[in-house]
C-alpha positions as CSV (number, residue, x, y, z in Angstrom):
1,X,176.2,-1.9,-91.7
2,X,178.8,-4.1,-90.5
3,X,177.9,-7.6,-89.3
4,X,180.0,-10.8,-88.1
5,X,178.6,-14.3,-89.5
6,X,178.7,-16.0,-85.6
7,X,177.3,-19.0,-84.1
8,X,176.4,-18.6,-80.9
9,X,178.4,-20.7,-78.7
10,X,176.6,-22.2,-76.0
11,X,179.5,-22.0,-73.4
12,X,181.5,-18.9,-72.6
13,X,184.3,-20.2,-69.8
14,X,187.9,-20.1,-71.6
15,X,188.1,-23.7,-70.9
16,X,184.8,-24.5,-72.5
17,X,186.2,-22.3,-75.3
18,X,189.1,-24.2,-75.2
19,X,187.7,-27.8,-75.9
20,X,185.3,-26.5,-78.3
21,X,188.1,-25.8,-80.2
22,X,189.7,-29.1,-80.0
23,X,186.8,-30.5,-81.3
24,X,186.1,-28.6,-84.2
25,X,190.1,-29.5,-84.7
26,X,189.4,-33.2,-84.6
27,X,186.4,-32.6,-86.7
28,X,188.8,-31.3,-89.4
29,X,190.6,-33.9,-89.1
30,X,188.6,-36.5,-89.2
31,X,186.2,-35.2,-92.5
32,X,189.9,-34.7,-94.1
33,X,190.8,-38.2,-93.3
34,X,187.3,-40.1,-94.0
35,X,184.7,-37.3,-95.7
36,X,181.6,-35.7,-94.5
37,X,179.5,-38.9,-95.1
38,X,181.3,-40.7,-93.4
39,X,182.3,-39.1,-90.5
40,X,180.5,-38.8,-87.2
41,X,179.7,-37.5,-83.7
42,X,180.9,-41.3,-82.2
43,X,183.7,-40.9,-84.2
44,X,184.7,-37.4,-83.2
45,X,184.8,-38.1,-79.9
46,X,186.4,-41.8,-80.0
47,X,189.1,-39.4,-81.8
48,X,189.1,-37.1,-79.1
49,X,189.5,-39.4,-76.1
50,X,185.7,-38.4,-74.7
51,X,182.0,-39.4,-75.2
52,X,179.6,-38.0,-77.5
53,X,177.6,-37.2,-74.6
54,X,180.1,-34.4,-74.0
55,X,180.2,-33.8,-77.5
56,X,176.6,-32.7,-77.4
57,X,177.0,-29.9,-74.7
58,X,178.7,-28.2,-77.3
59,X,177.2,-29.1,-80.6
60,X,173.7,-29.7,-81.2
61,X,174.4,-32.2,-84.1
62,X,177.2,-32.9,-86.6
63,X,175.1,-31.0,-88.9
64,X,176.1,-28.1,-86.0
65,X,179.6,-28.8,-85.9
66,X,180.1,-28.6,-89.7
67,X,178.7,-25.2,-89.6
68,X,180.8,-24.3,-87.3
69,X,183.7,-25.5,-89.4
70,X,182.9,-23.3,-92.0
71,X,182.0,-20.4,-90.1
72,X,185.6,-20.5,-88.7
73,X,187.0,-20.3,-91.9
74,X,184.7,-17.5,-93.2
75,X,186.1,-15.5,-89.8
76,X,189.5,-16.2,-91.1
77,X,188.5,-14.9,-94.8
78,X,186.7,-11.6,-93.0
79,X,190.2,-11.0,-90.6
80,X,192.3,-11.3,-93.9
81,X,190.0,-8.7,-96.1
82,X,189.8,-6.4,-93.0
83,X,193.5,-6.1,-93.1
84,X,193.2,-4.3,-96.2
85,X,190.7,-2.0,-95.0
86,X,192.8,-0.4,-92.9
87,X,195.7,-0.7,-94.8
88,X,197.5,2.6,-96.3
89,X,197.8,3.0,-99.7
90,X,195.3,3.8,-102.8
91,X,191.6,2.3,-102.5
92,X,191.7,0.9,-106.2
93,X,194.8,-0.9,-104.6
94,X,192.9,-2.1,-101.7
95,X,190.2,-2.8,-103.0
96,X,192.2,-5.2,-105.2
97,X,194.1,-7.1,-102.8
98,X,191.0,-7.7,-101.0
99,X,189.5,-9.6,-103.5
100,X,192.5,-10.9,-105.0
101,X,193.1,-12.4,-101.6
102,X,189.8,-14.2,-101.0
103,X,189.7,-15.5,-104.2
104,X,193.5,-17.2,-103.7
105,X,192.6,-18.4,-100.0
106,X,189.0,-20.1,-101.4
107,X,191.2,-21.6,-104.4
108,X,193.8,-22.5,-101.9
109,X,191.1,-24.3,-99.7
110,X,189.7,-26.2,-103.2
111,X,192.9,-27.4,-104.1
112,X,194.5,-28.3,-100.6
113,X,191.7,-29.2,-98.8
114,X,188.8,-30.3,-100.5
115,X,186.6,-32.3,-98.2
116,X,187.4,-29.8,-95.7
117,X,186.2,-27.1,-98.4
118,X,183.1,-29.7,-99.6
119,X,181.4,-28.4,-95.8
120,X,180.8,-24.9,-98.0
121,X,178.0,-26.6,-100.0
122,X,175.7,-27.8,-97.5
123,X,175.8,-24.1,-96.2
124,X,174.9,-22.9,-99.5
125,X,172.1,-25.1,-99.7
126,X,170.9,-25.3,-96.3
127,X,171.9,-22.3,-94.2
128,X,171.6,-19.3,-96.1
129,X,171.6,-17.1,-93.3
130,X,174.9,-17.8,-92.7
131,X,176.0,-17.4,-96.4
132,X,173.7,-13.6,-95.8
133,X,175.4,-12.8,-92.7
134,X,179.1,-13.3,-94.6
135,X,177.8,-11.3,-97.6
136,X,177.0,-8.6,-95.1
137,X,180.1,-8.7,-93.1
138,X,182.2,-8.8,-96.6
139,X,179.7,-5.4,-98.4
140,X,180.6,-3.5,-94.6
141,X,184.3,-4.4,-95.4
142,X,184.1,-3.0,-98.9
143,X,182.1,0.1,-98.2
144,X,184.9,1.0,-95.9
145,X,187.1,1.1,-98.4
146,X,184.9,3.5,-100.8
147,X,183.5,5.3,-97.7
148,X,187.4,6.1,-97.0
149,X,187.9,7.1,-100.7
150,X,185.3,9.0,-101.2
151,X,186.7,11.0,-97.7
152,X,189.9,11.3,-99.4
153,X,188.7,12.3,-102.8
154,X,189.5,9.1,-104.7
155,X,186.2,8.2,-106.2
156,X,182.7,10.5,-107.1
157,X,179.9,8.4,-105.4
158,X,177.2,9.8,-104.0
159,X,175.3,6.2,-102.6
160,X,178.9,4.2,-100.7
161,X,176.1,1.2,-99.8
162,X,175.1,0.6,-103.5
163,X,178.6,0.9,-104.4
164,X,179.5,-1.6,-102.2
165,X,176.6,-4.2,-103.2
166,X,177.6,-3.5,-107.0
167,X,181.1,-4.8,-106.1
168,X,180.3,-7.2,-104.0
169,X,177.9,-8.4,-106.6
170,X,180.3,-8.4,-109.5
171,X,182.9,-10.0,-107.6
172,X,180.6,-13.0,-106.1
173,X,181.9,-15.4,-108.8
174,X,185.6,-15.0,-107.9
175,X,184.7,-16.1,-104.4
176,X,181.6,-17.8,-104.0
177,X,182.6,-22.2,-103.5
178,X,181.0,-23.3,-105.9
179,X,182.1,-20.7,-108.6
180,X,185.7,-21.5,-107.5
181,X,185.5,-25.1,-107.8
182,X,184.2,-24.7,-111.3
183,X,186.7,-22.2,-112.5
184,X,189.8,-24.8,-110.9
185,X,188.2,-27.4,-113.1
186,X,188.5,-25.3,-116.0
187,X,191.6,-24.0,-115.1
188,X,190.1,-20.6,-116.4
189,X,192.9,-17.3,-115.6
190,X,190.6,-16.2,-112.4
191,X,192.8,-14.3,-110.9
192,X,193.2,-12.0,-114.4
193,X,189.6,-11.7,-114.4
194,X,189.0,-10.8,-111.3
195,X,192.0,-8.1,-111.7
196,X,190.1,-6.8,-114.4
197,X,186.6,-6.6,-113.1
198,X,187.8,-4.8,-109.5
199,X,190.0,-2.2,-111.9
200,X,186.6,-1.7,-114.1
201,X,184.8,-0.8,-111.2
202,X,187.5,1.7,-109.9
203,X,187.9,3.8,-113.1
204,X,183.7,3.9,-112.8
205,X,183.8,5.4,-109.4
206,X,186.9,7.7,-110.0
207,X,184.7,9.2,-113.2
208,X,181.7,9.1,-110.6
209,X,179.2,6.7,-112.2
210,X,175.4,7.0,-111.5
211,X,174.1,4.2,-109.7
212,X,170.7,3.9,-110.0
C-alpha cells in the first residue's frame, strides 16, 4: 500500500546527484528572490555559474524543475510523518502529532516562504499524479498507525485501509496548500480544529465504528 511520490531522475552518479541538487537549490533561490513568473532556466544557470544546456541534461523544462521543488518538500513532509509511525507511545497520540505536524510545516512554508510554497498550485492544477502519489504515500503512513493499533488492541476496526482513507479524507483540509493558505488568511484556530477532528476519529475507532 505504501508508495513514495518520486521523479525519476534521469542521472544516477553521486556527482550527477550532487549538481542536481545545487540546481534545484539555486532554483529556490532564485523563485524566492524574483517569483515563478519570472524566473527562468537562463537565469538558473547564469546563477549557477553554467549553461542551460547543462541545465537540460537534468531537467526537461522549468516546468520539470518546479516539480521537482515541490516533490522535495513533500519527501520532507513524508520523512517527518513517518517518524511518528514508528514512534512509541499511544496511536491516538500519534496519530495526532502526525497531522498536527504537517499541518504546522505547510503553515510554516505559507508564512515563511511563499513563493517558494506558490510551486504547490501548479501541481494541484496540472500534475495530479503527483498530488495522488503523496496522498498514497501519506494513507500507507496512517494505516500503519491503525494497523499497529489494532495489533495492540487500541482501536476495533475491522477494514485498517478505509480507516486510513476516512482520516486522511477528514484531515485533507488541514494540509492540503490551498486550504492552508485560506485558513492563514482567516487566521481561523487550525491547529484546534484539527486537534479535534484527529481526537473524533480516535474515540470512533476505540468504540469500533462500522465503516461502510
Amino acid at each position: 500500500m505504501e508508495s513514495k511520490t518520486t521523479i525519476p531522475a534521469t542521472h544516477s552518479s553521486t556527482e550527477e546527484i550532487s549538481f542536481r541538487a545545487q540546481i534545484l537549490d539555486t532554483a529556490r533561490a532564485q523563485v524566492r528572490r524574483h517569483g515563478e513568473a519570472k524566473t527562468n532556466v537562463v537565469d538558473i544557470a547564469r546563477a549557477l555559474g553554467t549553461s542551460h544546456t547543462t541545465i537540460y541534461r537534468h531537467f526537461r523544462s522549468k516546468a520539470d524543475i518546479f516539480d521537482a521543488l515541490v516533490v522535495e518538500a513533500m519527501r520532507d513532509e513524508e520523512e517527518m510523518a513517518s517518524r511518528f509511525v514508528e514512534a512509541e507511545g499511544p496511536f491516538a497520540e500519534r496519530l495526532e502529532g502526525l497531522v498536527l505536524a504537517l499541518h504546522a510545516r505547510k503553515r510554516e512554508r505559507f508564512t515563511a516562504d511563499a513563493e517558494v510554497y506558490g510551486l504547490y498550485r501548479r501541481i494541484v492544477e496540472e500534475r495530479p499524479e503527483i498530488i495522488a502519489a503523496y496522498s498514497r504515500a501519506m494513507t500507507a503512513l496512517i494505516a500503519r498507525i491503525l494497523a499497529d493499533a489494532k495489533k495492540r488492541g487500541e482501536i476495533r476496526v475491522d477494514d485498517i485501509e478505509a480507516a486510513a482513507g476516512v482520516v486522511r479524507d477528514a484531515i485533507t483540509v488541514f494540509v492540503h496548500p490551498a486550504h492552508v493558505a485560506a485558513a492563514v488568511a482567516a487566521n481561523l484556530p487550525s491547529e484546534k480544529m484539527a486537534r479535534n477532528v484527529v481526537r473524533t476519529l480516535c474515540a470512533g475507532f476505540r468504540a469500533g465504528a462500522e465503516l461502510t
